[in-house]
PDB file of N, CA, C, O and CB in Angstrom:
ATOM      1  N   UNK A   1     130.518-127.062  56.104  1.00  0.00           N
ATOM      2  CA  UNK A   1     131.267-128.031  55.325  1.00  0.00           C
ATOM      3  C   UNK A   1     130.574-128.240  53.997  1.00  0.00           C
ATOM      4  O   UNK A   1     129.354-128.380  54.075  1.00  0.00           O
ATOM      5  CB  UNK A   1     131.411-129.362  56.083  1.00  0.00           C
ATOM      6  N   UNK A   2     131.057-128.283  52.927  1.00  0.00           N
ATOM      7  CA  UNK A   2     130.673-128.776  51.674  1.00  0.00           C
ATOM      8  C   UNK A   2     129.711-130.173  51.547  1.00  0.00           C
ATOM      9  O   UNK A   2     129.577-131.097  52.349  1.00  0.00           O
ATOM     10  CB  UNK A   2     131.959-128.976  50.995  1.00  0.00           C
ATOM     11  N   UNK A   3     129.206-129.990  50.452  1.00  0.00           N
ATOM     12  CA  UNK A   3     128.562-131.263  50.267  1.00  0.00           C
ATOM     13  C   UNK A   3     128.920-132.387  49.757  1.00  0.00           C
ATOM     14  O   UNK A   3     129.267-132.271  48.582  1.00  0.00           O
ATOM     15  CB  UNK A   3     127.746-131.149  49.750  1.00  0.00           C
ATOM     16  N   UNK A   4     128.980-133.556  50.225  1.00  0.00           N
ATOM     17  CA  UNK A   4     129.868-134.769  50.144  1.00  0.00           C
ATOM     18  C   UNK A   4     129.821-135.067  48.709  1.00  0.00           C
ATOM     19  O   UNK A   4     128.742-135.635  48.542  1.00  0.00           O
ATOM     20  CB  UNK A   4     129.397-136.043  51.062  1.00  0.00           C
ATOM     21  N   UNK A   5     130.578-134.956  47.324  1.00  0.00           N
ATOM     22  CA  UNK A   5     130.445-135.390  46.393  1.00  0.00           C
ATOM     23  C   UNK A   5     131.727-136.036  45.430  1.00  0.00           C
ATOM     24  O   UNK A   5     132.824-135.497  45.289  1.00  0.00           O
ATOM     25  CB  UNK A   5     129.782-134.517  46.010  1.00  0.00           C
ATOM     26  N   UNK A   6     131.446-136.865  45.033  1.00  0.00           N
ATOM     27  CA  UNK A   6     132.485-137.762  44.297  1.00  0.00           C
ATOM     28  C   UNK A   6     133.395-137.007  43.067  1.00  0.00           C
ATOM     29  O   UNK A   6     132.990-136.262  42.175  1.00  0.00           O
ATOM     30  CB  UNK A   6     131.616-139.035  43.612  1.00  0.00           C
ATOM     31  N   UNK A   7     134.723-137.465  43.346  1.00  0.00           N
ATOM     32  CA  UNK A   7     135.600-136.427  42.707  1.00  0.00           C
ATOM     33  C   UNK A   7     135.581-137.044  41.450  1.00  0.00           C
ATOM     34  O   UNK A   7     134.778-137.949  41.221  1.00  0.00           O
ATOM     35  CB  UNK A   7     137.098-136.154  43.328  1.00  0.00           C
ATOM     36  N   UNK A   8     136.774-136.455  40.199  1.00  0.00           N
ATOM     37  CA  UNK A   8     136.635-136.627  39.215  1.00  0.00           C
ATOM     38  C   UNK A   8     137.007-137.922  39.147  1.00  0.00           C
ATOM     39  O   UNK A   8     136.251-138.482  38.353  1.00  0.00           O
ATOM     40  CB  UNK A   8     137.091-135.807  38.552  1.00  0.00           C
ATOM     41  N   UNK A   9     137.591-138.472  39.473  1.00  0.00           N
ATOM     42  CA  UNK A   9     138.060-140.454  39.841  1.00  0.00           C
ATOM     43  C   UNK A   9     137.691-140.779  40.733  1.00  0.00           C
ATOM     44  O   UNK A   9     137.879-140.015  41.680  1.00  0.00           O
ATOM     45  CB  UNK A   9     139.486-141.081  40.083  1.00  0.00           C
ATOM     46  N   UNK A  10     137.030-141.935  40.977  1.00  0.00           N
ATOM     47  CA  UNK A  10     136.953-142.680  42.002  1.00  0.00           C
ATOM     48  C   UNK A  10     138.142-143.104  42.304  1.00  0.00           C
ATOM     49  O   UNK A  10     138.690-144.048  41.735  1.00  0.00           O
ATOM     50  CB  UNK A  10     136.144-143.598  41.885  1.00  0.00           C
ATOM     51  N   UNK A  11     138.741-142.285  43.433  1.00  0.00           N
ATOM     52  CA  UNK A  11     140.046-142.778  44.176  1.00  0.00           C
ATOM     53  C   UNK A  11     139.588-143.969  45.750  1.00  0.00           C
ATOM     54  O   UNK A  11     138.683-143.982  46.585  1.00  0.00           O
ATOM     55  CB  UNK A  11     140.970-141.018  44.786  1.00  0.00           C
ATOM     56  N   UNK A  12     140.351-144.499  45.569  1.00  0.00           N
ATOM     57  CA  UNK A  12     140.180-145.731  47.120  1.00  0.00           C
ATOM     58  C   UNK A  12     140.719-145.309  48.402  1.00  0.00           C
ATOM     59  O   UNK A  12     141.877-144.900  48.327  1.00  0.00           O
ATOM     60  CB  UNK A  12     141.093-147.274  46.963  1.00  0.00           C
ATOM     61  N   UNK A  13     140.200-145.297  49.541  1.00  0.00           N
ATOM     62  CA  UNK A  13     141.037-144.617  50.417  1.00  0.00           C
ATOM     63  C   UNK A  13     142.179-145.560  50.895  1.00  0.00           C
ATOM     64  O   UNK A  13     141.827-146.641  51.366  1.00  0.00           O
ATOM     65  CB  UNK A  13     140.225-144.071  51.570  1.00  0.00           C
ATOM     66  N   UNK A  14     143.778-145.216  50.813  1.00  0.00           N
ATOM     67  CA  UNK A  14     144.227-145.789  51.010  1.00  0.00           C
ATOM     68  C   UNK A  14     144.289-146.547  52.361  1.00  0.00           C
ATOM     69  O   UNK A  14     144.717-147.700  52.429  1.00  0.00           O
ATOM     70  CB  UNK A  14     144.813-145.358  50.569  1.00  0.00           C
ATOM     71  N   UNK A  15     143.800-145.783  53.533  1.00  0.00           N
ATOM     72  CA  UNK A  15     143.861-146.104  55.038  1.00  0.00           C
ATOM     73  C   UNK A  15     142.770-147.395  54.670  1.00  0.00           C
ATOM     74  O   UNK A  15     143.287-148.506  54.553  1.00  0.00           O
ATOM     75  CB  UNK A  15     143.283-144.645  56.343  1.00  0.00           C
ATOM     76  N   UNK A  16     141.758-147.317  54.543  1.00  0.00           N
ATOM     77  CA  UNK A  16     141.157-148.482  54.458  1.00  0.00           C
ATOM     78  C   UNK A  16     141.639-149.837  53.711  1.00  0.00           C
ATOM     79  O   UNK A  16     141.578-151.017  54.054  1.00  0.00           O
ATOM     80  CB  UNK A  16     140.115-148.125  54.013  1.00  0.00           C
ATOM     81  N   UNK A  17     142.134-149.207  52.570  1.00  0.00           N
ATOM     82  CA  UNK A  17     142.370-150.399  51.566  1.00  0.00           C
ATOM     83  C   UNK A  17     143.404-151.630  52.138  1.00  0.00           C
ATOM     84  O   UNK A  17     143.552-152.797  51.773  1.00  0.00           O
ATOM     85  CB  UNK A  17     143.063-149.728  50.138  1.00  0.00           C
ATOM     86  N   UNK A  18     144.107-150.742  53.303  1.00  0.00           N
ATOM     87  CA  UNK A  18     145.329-151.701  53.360  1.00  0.00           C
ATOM     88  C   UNK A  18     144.685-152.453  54.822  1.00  0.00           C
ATOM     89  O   UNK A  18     145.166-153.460  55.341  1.00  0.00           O
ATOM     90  CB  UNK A  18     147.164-150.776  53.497  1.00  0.00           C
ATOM     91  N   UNK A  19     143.828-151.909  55.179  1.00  0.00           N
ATOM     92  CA  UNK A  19     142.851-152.912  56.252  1.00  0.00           C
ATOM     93  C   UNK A  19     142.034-153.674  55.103  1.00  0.00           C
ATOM     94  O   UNK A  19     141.243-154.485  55.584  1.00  0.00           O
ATOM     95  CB  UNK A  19     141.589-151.905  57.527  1.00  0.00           C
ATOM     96  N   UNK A  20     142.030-153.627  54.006  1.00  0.00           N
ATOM     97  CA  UNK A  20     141.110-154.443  53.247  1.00  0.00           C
ATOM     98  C   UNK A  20     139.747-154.292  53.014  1.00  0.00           C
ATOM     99  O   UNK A  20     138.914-155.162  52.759  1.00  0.00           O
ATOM    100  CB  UNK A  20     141.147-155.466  53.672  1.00  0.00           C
ATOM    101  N   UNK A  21     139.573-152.734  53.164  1.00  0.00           N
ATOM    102  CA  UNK A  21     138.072-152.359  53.249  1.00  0.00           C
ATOM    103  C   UNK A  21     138.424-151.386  51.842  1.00  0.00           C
ATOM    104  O   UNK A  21     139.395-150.676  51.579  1.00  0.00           O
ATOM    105  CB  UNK A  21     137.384-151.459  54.987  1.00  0.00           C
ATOM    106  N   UNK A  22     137.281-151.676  51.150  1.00  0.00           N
ATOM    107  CA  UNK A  22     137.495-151.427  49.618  1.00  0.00           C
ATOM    108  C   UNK A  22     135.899-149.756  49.455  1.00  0.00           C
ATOM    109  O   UNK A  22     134.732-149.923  49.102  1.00  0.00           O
ATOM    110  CB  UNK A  22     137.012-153.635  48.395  1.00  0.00           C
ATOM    111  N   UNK A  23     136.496-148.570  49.821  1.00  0.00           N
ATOM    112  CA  UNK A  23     135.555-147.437  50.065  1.00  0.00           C
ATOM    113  C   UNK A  23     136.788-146.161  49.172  1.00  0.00           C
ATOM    114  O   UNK A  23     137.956-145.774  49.127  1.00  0.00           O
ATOM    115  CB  UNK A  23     135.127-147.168  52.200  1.00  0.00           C
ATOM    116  N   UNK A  24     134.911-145.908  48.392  1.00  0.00           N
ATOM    117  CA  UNK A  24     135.418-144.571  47.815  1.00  0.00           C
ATOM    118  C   UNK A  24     135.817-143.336  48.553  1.00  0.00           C
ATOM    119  O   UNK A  24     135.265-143.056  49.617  1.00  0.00           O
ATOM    120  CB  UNK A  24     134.499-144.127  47.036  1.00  0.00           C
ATOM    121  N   UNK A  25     136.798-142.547  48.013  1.00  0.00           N
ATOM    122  CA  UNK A  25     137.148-141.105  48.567  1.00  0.00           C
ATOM    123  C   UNK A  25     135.894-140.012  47.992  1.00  0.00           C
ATOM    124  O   UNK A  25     135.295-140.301  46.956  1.00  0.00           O
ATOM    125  CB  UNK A  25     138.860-140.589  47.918  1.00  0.00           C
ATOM    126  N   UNK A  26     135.625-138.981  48.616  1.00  0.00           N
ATOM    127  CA  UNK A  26     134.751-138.164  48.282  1.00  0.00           C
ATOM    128  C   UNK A  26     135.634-136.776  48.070  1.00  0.00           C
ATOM    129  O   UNK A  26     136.564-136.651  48.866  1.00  0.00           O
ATOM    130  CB  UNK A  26     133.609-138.171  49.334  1.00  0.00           C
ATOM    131  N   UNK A  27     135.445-135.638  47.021  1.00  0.00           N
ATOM    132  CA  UNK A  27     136.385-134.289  46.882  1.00  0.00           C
ATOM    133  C   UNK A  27     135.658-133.515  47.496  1.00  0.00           C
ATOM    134  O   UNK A  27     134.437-133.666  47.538  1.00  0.00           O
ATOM    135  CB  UNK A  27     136.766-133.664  45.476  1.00  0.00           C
ATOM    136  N   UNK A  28     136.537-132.172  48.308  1.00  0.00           N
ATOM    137  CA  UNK A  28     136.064-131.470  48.781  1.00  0.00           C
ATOM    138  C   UNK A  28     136.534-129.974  47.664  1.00  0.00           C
ATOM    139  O   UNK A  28     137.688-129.568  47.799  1.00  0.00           O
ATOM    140  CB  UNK A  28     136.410-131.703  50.258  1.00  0.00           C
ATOM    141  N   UNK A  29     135.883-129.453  46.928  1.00  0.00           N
ATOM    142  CA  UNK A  29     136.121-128.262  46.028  1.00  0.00           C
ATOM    143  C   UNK A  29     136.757-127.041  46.732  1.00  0.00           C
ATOM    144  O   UNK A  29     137.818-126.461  46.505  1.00  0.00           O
ATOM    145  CB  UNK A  29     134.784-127.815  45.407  1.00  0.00           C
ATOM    146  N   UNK A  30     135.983-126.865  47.471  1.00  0.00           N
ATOM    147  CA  UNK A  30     136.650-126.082  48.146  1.00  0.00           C
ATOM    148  C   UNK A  30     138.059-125.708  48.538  1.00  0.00           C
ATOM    149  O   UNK A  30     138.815-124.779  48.252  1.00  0.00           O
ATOM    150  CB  UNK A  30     136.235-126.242  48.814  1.00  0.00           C
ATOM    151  N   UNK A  31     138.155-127.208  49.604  1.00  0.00           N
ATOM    152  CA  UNK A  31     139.395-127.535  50.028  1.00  0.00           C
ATOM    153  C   UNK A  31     140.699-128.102  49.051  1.00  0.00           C
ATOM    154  O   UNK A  31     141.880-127.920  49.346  1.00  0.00           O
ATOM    155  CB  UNK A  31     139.068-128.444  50.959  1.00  0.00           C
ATOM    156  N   UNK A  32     140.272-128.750  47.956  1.00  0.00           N
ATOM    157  CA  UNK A  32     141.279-129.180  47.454  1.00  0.00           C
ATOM    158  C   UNK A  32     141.854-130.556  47.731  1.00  0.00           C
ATOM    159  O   UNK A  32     143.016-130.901  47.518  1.00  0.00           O
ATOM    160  CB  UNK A  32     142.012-128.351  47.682  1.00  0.00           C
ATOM    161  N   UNK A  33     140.759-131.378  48.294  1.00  0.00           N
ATOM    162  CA  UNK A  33     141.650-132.426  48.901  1.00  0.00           C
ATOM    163  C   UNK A  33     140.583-133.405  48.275  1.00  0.00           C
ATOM    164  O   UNK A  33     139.715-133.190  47.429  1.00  0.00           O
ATOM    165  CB  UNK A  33     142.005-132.440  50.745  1.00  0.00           C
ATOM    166  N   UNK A  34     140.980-134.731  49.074  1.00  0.00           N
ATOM    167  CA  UNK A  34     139.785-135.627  48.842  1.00  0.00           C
ATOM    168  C   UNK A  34     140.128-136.418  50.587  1.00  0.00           C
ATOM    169  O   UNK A  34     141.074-136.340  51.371  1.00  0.00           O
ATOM    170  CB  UNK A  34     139.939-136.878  47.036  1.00  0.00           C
ATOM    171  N   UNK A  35     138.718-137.194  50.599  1.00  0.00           N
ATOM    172  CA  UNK A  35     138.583-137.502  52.243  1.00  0.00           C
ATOM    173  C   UNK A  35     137.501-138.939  52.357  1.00  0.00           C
ATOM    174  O   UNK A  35     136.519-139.318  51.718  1.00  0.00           O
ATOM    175  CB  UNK A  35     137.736-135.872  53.197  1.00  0.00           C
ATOM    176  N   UNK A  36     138.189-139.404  53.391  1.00  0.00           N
ATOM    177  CA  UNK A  36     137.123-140.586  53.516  1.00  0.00           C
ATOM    178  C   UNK A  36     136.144-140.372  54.567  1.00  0.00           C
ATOM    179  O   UNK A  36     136.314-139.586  55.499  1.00  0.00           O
ATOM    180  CB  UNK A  36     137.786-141.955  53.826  1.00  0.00           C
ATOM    181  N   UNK A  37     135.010-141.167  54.374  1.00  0.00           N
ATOM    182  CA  UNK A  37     133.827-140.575  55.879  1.00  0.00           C
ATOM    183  C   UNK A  37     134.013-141.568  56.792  1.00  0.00           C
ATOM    184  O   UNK A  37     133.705-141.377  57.968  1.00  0.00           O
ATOM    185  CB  UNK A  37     131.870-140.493  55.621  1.00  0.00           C
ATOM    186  N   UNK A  38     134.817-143.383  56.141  1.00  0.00           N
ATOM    187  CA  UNK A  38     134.884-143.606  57.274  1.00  0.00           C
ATOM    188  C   UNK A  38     135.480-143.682  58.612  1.00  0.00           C
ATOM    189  O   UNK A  38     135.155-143.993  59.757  1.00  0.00           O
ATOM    190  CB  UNK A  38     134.723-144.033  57.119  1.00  0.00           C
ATOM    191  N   UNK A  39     137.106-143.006  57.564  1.00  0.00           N
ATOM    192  CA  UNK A  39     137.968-143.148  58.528  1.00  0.00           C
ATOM    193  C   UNK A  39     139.055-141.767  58.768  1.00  0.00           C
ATOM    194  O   UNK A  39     140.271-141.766  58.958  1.00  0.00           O
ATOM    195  CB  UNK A  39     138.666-144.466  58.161  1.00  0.00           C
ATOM    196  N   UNK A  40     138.293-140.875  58.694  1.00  0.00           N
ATOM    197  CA  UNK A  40     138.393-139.643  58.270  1.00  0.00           C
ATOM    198  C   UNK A  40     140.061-139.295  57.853  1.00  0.00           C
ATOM    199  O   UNK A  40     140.704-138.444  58.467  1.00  0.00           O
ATOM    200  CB  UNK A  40     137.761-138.744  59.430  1.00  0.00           C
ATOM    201  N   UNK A  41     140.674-140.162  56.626  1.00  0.00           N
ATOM    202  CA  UNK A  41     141.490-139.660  56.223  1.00  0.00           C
ATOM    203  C   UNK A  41     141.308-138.530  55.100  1.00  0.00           C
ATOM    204  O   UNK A  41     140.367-138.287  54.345  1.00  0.00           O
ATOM    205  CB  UNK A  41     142.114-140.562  56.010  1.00  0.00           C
ATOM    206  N   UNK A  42     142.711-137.858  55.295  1.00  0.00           N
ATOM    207  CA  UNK A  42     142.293-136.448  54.156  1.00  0.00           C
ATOM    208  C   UNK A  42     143.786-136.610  53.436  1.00  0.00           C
ATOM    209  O   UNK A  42     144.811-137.179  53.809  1.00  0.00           O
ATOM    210  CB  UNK A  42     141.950-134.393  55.086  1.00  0.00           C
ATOM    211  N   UNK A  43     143.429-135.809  52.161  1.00  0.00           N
ATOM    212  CA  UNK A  43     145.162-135.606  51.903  1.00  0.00           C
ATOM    213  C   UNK A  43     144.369-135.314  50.225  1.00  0.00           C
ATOM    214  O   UNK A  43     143.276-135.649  49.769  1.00  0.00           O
ATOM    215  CB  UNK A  43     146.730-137.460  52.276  1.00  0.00           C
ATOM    216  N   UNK A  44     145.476-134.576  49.683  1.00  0.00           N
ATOM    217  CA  UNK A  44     145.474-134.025  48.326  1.00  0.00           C
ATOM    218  C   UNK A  44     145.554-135.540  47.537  1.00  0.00           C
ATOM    219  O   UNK A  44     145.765-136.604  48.118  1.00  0.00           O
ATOM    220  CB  UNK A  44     146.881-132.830  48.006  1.00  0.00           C
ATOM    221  N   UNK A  45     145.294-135.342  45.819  1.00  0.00           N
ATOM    222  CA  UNK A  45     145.450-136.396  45.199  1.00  0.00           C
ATOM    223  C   UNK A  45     146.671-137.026  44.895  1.00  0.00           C
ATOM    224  O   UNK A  45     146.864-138.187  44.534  1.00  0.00           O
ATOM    225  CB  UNK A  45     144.919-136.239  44.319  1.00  0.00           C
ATOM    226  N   UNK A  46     147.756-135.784  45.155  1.00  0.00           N
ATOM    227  CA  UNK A  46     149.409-136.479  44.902  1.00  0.00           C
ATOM    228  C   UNK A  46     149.369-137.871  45.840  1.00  0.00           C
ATOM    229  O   UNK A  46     149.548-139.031  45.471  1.00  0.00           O
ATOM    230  CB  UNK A  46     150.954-135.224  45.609  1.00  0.00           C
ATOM    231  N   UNK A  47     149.051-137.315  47.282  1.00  0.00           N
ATOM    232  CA  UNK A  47     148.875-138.097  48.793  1.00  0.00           C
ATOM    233  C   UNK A  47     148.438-139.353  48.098  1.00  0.00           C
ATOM    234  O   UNK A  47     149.127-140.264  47.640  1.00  0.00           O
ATOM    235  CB  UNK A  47     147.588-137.406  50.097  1.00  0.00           C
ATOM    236  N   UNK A  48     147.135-139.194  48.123  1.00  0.00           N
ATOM    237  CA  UNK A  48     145.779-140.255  47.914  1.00  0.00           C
ATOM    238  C   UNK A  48     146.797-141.552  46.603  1.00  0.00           C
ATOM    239  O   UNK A  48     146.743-142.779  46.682  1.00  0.00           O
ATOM    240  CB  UNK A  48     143.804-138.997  46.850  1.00  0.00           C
ATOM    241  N   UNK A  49     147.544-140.808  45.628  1.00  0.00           N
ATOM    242  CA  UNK A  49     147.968-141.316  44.084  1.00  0.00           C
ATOM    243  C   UNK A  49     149.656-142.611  45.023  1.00  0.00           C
ATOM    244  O   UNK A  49     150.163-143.709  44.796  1.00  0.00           O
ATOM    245  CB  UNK A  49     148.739-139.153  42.519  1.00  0.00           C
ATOM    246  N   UNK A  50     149.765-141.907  45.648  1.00  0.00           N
ATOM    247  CA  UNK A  50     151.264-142.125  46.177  1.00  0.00           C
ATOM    248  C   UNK A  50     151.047-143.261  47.001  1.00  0.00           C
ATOM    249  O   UNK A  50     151.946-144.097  46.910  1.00  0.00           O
ATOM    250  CB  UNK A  50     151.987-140.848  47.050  1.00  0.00           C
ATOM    251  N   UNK A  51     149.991-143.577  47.890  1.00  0.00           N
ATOM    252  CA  UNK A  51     149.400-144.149  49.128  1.00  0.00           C
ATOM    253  C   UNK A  51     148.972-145.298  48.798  1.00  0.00           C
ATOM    254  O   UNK A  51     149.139-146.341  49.429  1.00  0.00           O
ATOM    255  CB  UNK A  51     148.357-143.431  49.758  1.00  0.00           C
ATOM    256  N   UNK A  52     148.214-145.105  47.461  1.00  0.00           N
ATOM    257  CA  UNK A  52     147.721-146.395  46.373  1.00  0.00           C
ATOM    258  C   UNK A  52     148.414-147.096  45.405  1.00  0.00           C
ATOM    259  O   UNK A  52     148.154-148.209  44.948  1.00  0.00           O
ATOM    260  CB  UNK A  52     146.781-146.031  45.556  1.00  0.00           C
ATOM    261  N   UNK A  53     149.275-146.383  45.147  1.00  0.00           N
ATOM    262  CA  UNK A  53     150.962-147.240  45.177  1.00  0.00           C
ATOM    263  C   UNK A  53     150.883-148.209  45.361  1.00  0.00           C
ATOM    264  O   UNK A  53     150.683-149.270  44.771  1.00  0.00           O
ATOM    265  CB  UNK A  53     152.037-147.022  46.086  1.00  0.00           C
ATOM    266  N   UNK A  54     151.165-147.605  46.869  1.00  0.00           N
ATOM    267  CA  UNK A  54     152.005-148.535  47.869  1.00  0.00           C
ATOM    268  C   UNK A  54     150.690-150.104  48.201  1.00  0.00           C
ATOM    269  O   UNK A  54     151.041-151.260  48.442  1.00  0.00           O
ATOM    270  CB  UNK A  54     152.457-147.286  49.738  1.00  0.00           C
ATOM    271  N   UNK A  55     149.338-149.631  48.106  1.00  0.00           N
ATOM    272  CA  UNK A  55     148.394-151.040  48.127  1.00  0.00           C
ATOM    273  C   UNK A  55     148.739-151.795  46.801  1.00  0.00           C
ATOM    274  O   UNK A  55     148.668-153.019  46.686  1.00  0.00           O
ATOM    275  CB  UNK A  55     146.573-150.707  48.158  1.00  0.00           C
ATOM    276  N   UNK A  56     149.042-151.109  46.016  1.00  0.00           N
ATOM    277  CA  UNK A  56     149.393-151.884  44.533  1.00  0.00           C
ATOM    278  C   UNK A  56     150.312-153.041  44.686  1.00  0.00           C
ATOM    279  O   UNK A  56     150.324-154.250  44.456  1.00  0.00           O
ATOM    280  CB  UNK A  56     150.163-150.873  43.430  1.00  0.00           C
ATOM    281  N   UNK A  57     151.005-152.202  45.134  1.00  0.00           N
ATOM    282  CA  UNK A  57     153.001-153.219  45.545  1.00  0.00           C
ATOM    283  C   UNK A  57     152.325-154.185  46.544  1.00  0.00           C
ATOM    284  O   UNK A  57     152.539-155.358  46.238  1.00  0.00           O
ATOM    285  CB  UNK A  57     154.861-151.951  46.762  1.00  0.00           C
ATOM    286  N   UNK A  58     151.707-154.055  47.452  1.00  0.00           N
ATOM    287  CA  UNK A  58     150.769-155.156  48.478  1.00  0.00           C
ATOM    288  C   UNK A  58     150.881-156.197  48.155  1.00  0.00           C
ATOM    289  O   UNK A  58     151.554-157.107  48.640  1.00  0.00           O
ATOM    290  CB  UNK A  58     149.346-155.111  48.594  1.00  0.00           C
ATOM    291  N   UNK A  59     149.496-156.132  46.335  1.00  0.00           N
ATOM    292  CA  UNK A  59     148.653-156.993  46.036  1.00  0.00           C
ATOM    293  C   UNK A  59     149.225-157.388  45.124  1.00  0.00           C
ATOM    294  O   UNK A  59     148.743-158.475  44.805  1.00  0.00           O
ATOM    295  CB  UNK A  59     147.476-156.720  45.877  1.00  0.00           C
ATOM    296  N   UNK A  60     150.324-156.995  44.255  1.00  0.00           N
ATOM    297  CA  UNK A  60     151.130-157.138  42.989  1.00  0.00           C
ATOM    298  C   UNK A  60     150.954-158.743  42.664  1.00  0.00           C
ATOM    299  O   UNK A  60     151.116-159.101  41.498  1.00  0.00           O
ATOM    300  CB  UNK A  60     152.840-156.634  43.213  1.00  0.00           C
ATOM    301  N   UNK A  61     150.699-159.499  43.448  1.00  0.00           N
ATOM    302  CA  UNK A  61     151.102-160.951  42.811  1.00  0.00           C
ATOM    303  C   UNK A  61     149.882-162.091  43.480  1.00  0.00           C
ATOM    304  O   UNK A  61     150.123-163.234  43.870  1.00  0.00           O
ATOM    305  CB  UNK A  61     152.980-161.454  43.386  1.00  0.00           C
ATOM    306  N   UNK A  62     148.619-161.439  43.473  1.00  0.00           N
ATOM    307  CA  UNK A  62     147.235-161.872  44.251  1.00  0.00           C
ATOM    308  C   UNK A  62     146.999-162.547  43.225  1.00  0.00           C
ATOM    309  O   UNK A  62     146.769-163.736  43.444  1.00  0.00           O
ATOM    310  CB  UNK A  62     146.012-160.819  44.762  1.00  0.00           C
ATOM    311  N   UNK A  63     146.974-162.221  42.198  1.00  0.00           N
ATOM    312  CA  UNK A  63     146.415-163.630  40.961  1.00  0.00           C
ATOM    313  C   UNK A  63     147.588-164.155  40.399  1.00  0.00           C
ATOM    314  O   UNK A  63     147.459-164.650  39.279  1.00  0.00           O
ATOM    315  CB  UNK A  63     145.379-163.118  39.427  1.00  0.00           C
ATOM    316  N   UNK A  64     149.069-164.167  41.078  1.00  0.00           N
ATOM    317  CA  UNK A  64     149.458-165.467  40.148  1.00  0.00           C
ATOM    318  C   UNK A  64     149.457-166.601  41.013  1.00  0.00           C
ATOM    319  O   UNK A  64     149.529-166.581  42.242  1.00  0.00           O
ATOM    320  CB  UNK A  64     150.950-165.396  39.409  1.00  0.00           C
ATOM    321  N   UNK A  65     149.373-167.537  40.304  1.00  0.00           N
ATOM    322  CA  UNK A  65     149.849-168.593  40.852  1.00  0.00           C
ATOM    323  C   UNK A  65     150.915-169.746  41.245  1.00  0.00           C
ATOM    324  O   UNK A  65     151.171-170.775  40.620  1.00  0.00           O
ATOM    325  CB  UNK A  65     149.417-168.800  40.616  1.00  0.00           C
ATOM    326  N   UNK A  66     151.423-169.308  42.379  1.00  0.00           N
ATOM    327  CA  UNK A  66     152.717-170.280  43.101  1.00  0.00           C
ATOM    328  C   UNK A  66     152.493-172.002  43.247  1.00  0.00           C
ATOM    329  O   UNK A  66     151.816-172.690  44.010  1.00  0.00           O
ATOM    330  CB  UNK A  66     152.931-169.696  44.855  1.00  0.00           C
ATOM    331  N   UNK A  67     153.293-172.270  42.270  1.00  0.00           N
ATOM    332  CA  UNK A  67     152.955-173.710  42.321  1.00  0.00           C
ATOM    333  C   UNK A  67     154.926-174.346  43.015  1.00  0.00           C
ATOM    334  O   UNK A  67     155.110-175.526  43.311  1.00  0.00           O
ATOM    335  CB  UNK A  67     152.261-174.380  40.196  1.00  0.00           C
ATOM    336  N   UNK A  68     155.623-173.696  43.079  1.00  0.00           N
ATOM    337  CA  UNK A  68     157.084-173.997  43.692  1.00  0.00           C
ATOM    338  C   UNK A  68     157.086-172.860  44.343  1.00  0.00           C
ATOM    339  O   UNK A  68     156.697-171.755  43.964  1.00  0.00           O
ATOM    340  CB  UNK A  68     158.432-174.230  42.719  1.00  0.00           C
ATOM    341  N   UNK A  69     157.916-173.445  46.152  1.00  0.00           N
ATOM    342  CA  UNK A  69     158.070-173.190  47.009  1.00  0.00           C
ATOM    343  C   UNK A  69     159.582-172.930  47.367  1.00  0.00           C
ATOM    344  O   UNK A  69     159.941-172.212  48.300  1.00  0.00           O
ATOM    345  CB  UNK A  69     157.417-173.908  47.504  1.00  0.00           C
ATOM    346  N   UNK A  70     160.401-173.586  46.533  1.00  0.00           N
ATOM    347  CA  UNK A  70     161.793-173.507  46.834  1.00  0.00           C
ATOM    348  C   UNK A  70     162.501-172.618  46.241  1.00  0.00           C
ATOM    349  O   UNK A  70     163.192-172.832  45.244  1.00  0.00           O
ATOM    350  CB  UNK A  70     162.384-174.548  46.636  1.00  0.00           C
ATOM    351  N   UNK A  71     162.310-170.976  47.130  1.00  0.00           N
ATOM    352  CA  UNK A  71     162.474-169.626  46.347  1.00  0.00           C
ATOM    353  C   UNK A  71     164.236-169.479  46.561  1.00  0.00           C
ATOM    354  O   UNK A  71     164.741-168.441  46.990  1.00  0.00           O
ATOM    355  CB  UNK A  71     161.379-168.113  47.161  1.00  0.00           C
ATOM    356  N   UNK A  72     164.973-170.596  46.217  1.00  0.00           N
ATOM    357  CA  UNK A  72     166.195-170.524  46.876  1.00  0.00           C
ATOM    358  C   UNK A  72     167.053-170.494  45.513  1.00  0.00           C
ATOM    359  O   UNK A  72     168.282-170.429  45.559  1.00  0.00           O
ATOM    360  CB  UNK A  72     166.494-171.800  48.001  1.00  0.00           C
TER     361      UNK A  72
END
C-alpha cells in the first residue's frame, strides 16, 4: 500500500463529518482516490466533492440566528 499522504486539498471525510467528526482525507497516487483511516471510506474526488455538498446543505444555517418561531 502507498504511503499515507495528504492530497492536494484538504478534503473532509464525508462519512465522518455527518457523524460530526471533523478528519482529513489522505490521496492515494496510485489509486486515484482519496480515503479515510478512520473509517475506511474511499471514493474519487467527484465522490468525496458531491458527499460534502450534501454536509454543507446540513449546516447551511448553523450561524444564523432564529429569533421567530412561527414558520407559518
Amino acid at each position: 500500500m502507498a504511503q499515507s499522504t495528504k492530497g492536494r486539498l484538504n478534503y473532509r471525510c464525508p462519512s465522518c463529518f455527518m457523524r460530526d467528526l471533523d478528519l482529513d482525507m489522505f490521496y492515494d497516487e496510485e489509486k486515484k482516490e482519496y480515503y479515510c483511516l478512520r473509517c475506511q471510506y474511499v471514493g474519487s474526488e467527484e465522490d468525496v466533492l458531491q458527499k460534502n455538498q450534501m454536509a454543507r446543505f446540513r449546516y447551511k444555517d448553523m450561524l444564523k440566528r432564529f429569533d421567530r418561531f412561527d414558520f407559518d
